[in-house]
C-alpha positions as CSV (number, residue, x, y, z in Angstrom):
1,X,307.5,-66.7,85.2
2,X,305.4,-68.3,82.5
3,X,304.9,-71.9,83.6
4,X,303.5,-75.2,82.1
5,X,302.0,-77.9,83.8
6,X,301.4,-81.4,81.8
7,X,299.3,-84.2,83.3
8,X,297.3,-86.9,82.9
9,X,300.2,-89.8,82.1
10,X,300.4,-93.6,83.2
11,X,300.1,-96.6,82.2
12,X,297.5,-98.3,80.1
13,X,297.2,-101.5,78.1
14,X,297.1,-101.5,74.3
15,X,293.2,-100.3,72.9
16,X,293.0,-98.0,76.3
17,X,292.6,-94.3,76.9
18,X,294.1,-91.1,78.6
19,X,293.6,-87.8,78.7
20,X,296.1,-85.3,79.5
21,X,296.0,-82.3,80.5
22,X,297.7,-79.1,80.5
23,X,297.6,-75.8,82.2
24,X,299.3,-72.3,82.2
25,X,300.7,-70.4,85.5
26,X,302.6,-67.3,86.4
27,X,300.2,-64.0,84.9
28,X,299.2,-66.1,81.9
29,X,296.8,-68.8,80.6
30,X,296.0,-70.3,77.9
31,X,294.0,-68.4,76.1
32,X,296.5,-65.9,75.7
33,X,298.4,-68.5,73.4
34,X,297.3,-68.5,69.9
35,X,299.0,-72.1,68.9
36,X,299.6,-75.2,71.5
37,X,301.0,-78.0,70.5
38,X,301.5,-81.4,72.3
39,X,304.5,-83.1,71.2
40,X,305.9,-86.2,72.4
41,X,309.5,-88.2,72.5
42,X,311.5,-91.5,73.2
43,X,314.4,-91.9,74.6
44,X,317.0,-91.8,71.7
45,X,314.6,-90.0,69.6
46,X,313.6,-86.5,68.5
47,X,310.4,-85.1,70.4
48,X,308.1,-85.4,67.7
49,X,304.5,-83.2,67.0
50,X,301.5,-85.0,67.6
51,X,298.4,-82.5,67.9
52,X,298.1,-79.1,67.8
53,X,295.5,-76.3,68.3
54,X,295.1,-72.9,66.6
55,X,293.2,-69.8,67.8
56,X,292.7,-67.7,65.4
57,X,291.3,-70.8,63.0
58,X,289.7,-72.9,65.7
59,X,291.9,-75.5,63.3
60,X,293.2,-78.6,64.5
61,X,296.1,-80.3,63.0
62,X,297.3,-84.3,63.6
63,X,300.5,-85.9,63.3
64,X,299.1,-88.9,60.4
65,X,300.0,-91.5,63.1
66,X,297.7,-90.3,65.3
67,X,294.6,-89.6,63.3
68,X,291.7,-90.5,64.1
69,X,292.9,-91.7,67.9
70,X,293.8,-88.5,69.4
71,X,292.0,-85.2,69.7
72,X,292.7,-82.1,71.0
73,X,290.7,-79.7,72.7
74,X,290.8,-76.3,75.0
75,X,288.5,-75.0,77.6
76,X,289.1,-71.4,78.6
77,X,286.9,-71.5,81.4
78,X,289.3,-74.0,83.2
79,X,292.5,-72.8,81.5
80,X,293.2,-76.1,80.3
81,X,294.3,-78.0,76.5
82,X,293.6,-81.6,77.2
83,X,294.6,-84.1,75.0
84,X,292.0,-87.1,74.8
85,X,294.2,-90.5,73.5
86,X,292.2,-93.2,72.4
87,X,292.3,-96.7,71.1
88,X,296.2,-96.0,72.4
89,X,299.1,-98.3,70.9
90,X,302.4,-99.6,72.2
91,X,304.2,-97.1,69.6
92,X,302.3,-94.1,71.8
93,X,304.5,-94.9,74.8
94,X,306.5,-91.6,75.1
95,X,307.1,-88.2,77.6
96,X,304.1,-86.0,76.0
97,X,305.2,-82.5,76.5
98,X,302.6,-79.5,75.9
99,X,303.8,-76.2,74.5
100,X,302.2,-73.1,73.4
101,X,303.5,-70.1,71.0
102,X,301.9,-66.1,70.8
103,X,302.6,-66.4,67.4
104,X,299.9,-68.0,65.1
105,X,302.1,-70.5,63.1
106,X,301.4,-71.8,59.7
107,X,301.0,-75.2,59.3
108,X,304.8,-76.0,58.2
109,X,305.7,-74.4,61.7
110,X,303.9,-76.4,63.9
111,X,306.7,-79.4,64.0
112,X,309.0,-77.1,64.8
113,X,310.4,-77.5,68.4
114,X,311.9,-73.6,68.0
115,X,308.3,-72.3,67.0
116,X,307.2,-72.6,70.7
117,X,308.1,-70.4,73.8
118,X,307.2,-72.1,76.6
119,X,307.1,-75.9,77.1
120,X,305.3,-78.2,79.9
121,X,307.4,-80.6,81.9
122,X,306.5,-83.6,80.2
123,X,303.8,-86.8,81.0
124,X,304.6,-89.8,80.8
125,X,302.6,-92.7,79.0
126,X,303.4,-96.3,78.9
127,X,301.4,-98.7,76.5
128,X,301.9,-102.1,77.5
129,X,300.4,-105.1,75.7
């Protein structure tokens, strides 16, 4: 059984960083992914895309309120997509969930929850001022 494992969350003030992490278990890694995603939600909200990673581009795509602040990044060696968060506002406060797909999604597909087989547990992140 393919599972995800997110981590990296807590609590930081205002203008701080994280980095989270994420890693693959049961007869898989990463690299056998072609599109991860991190995605991220608030209670009473929809989980939301905020970074993602493709394979067969090496292209990175940003959610527009995270440009510039967040950057996502992969290292096969270690079987890990980390998630570096800088300069980290009180909006960023959310469960960050990673997710990866086989498929190699188009751009318009990345948002899309249903685009994704297998999803991480979720990170916390609390922003405070």
């Amino acid at each position: 059984e393919v599972q995800l494992q997110a981590s990296g969350g807590g609590s930081v003030q205002a203008g701080g960083s994280l980095r989270l992490s994420c890693t693959a278990s049961g007869y898989t890694a990463m690299n056998d992914y072609n599109t991860i995603g991190w995605f991220r939600q608030v209670p009473g909200k929809e989980r939301e895309g905020v970074s993602f990673l493709r394979k067969y581009d090496s292209n990175t795509v940003n959610a527009n309120s995270v440009k510039g602040r967040f950057t996502i990044s992969r290292d096969n060696a270690k079987n890990m997509v980390y998630l570096q968060m800088n300069s980290l506002q009180l909006q960023d406060t959310a469960v960050y969930f990673c997710a990866v797909a086989k498929r190699r999604l188009i751009t318009s597909s990345l948002w899309t929850i249903t685009s994704y087989d297998y999803w991480g547990q979720g990170t916390l992140v609390t922003v405070s001022s």
